[in-house]
C-alpha positions in Angstrom: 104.8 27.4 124.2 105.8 30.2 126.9 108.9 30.5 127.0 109.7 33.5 129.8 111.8 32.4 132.8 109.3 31.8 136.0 110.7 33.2 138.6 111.5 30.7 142.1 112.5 31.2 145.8 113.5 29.0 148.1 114.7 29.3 152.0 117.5 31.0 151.8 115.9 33.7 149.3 113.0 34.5 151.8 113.1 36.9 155.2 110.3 35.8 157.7 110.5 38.6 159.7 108.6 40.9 157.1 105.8 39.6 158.6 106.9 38.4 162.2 105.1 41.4 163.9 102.3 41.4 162.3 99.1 39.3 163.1 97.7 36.6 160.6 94.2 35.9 160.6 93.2 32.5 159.0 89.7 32.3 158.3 88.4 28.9 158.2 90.0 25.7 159.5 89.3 23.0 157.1 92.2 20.7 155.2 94.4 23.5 154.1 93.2 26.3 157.1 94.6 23.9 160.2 97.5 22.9 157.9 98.7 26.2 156.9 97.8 27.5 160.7 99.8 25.1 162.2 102.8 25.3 159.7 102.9 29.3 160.2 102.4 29.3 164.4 105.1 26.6 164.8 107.6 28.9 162.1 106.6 31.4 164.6 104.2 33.7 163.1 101.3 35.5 164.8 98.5 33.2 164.2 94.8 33.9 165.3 91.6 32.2 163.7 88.1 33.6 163.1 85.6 30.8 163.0 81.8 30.5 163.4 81.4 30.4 166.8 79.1 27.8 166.6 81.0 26.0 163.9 82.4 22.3 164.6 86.1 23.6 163.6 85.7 26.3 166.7 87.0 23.6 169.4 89.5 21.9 167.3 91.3 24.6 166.7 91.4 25.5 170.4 92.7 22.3 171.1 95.7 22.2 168.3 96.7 25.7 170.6 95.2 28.7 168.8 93.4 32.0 170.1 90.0 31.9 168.0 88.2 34.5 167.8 84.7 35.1 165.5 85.5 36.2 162.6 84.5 39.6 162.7 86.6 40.2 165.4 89.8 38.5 164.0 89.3 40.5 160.9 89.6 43.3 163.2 92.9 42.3 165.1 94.5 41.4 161.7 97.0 43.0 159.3 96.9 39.8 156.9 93.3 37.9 156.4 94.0 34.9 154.5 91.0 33.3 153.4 90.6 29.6 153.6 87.1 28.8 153.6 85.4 27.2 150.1 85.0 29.7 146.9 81.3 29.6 147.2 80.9 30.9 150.7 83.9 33.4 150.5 81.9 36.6 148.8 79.4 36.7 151.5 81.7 36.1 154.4 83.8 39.0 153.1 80.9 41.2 152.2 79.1 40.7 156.1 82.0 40.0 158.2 85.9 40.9 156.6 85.0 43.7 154.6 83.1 46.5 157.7 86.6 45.6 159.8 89.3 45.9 157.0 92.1 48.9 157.6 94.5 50.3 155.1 97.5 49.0 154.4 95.9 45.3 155.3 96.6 42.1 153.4 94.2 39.9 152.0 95.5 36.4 150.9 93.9 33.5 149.2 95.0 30.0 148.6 92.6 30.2 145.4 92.2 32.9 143.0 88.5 32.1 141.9 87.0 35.0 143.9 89.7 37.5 143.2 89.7 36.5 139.3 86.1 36.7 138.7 85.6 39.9 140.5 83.2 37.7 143.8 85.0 40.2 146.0 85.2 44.0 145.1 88.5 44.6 146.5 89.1 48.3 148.1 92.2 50.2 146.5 93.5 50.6 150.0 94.7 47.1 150.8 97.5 44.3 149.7 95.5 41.1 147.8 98.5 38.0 147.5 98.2 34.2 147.4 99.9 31.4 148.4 98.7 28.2 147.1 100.5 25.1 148.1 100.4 22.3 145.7 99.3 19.4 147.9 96.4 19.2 149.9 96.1 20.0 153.4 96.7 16.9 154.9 100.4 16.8 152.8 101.2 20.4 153.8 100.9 19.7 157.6 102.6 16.0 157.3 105.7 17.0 154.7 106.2 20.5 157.4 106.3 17.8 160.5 109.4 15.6 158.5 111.3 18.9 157.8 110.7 19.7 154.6 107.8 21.3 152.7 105.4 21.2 149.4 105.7 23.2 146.8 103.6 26.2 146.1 102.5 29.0 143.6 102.9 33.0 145.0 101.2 36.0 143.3 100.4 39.6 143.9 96.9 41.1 142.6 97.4 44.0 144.1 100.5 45.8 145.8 99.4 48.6 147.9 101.5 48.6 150.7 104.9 48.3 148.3 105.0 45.0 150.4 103.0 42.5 149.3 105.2 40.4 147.7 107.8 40.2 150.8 104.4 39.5 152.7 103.5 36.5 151.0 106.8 35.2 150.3 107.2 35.2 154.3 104.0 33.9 154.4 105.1 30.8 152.0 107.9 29.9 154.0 105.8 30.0 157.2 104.2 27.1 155.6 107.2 25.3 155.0 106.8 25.5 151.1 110.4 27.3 150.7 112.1 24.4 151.3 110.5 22.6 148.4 110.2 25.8 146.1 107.9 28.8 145.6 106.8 29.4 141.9 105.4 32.9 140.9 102.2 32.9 138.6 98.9 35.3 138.5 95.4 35.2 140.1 94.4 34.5 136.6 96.4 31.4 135.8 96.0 30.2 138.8 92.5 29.7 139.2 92.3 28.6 135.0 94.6 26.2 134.9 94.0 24.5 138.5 89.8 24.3 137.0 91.1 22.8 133.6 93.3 20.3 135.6 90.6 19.0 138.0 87.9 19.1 135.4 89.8 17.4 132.6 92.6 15.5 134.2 92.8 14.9 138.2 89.4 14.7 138.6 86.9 14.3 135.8 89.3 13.6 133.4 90.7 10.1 135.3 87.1 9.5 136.8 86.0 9.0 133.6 88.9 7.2 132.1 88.6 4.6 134.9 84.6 4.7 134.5 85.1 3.8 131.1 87.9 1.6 130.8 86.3 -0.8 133.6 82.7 -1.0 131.3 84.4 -1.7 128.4 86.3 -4.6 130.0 83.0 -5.7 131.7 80.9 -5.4 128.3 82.9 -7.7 126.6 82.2 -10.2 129.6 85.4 -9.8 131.9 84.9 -10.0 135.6 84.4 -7.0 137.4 86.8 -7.5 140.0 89.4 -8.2 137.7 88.7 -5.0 135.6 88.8 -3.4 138.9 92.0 -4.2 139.5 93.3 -3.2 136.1 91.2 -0.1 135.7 91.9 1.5 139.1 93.5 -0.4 141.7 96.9 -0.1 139.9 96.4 3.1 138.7 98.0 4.4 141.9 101.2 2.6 141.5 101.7 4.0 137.8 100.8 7.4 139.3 103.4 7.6 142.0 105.9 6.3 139.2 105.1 9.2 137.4 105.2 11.8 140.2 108.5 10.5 141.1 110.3 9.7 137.7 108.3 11.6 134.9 106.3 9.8 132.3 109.8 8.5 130.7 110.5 7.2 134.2 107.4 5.5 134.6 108.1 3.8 130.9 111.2 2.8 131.8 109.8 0.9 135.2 107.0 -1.0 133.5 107.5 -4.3 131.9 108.6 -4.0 127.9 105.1 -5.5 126.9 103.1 -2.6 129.0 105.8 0.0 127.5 104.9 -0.7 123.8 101.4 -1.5 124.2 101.2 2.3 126.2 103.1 3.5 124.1 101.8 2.9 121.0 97.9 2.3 122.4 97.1 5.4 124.8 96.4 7.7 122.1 93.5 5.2 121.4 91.8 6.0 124.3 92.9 9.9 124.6 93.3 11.2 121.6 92.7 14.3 119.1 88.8 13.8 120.1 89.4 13.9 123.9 91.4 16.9 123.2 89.2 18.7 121.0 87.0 18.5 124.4 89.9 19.7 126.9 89.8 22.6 124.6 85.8 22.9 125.1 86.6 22.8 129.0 89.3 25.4 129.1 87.5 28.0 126.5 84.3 27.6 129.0 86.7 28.4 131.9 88.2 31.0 130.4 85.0 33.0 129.8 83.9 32.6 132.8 81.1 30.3 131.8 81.9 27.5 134.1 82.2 29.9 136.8 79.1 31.4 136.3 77.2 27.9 135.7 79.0 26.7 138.9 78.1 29.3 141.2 74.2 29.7 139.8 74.1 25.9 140.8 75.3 26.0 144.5 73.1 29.2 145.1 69.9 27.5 143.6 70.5 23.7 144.8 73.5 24.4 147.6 75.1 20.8 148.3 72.6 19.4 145.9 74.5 20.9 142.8 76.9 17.8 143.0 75.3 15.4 145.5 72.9 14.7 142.4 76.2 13.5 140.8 78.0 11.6 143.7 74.4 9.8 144.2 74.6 8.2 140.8 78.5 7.7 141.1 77.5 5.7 144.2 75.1 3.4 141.9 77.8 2.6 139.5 79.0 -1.0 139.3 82.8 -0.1 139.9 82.0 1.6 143.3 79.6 -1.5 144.4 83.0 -4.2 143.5 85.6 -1.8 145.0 83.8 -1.4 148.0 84.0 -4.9 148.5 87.6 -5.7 147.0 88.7 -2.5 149.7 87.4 -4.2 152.5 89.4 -7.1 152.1 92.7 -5.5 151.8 92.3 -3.3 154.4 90.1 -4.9 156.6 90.6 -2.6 159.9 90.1 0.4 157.6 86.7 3.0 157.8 86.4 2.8 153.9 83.6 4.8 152.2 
């Protein structure tokens, strides 16, 4: 187990005017891109956006009080390009439009380090490459920033050029708001390995297919489906948000005694040395870059269609059809997918 000290900032650690004269182009305005925008403009940094110009986000962002310029042109204007827009489409943006207007002594910064890591982007010698990656998504980082406080969020420095770049993106963090929780230092590299092996084996995959397969078991052995909804899924929130407030032990200790030994003494039953032997399968095939590889082949042969194929059978699955229906009726004034 590692064992080195991480090193942490928080507020009082940070100086925001490293970066107060210089202008901060943010490239994209999805989730994080109008969250992170927002947070740094109203901390008072020197926000611009470069957008499609014929791209829905274009108006929206004029509206919530920003200059937007193509992007092109706000690569131009910039000293710091951070680089919000999805992994898949960032090589070619930078190639065609960041790349012919970069200056020495620029920043670029990433809230991912996919495209850094597995070499998508040459990078120039000439220029600072940083990252700050909040650890919530977008919608969090803009609402935790509007109640005074922030999310927490991972820093690192690929490469220092300037003999500022770590100033730059601290400043940068605590534009965001993420100071106040806590700013964590960790690489390019173990940031994009271990943020793939958590959504493939845990947040994502990992409790899709637990709740998948805990809710067929239950209605193969002839239990109603909207009573192994409930158990397999429903509650599944509330036991989370014990967790992410109180730790595992917490959660334990705020469960009945019946659901404490049963979990305690059952769990490994359904995640066990076999699951992990395939965790280990998932992390070796991100760590050679096989999954990257695999995933961007797929998006440039099939584009949306490389998971679309995967969300239409997910839509055909009996535990989507009964929550669909058991969501409607609690929330019954609620858009629900």
């Amino acid at each position: 187990m590692k064992t080195a000290l991480i090193r942490k900032w928080y507020d009082s650690d940070i100086n925001i005017n490293e970066i107060k004269n210089e202008k901060i182009a943010v490239i994209g305005y999805g989730n994080q891109g109008a969250a992170q925008s927002n947070n740094m403009h109203d901390s008072g940094l020197n926000i611009i956006l470069g957008l499609r110009k014929d791209g829905a986000s274009w108006e929206k962002a004029e509206s919530d009080g920003h200059k937007v310029y193509e992007i092109e042109k706000a690569a131009e204007l910039a000293d710091i390009i951070h680089i919000l827009v999805p992994d898949v489409m960032q090589s070619d943006i930078y190639t065609d439009k960041i790349a012919p207007n970069l200056k020495e002594g620029n920043a670029l910064c990433f809230s991912h380090g996919a495209a850094i890591h597995w070499k998508w982007i040459p990078i120039p010698k000439s220029v600072d490459v940083i990252m700050i990656a909040p650890k919530s998504p977008g919608q969090r980082v803009r609402e935790v920033y509007l109640e005074n406080f922030g999310t927490p969020a991972l820093v690192a420095v690929e490469q220092d050029f300037s003999g500022r770049a770590l100033n730059r993106v601290l400043a940068m963090a605590k534009g965001v708001g993420c100071s106040k929780a806590g700013i964590l230092e960790t690489t390019f590299k173990e940031e994009v390995e271990t943020d793939f092996f958590g959504e493939q084996v845990d947040l994502c995959g990992g409790v899709d297919q637990l709740i998948r397969n805990s809710f067929e078991t239950l209605v193969e052995a002839g239990y109603t489906p909207e009573i192994a909804y409930f158990e397999c899924l429903h509650e599944l929130k509330l036991i989370v948000d014990l967790i992410q407030r109180y730790g595992i032990g917490g959660m334990y200790r705020r469960v009945s005694e019946t659901a404490r030994y049963g979990g305690l003494t059952r769990g490994k039953y359904a995640v066990g040395e076999a699951s992990k032997e395939g965790m280990r399968k998932a992390l070796n095939e991100i760590q050679s870059g096989e999954f990257a590889e695999e995933w961007i082949e797929a998006y440039k042969k099939e584009g949306k269609q490389a998971f679309d194929k995967y969300m239409d059978e997910l839509k055909e699955h009996p535990i989507e059809q009964v929550g669909l229906t058991l969501r409607k009726m609690m929330w019954p004034n609620k858009e629900l997918e």
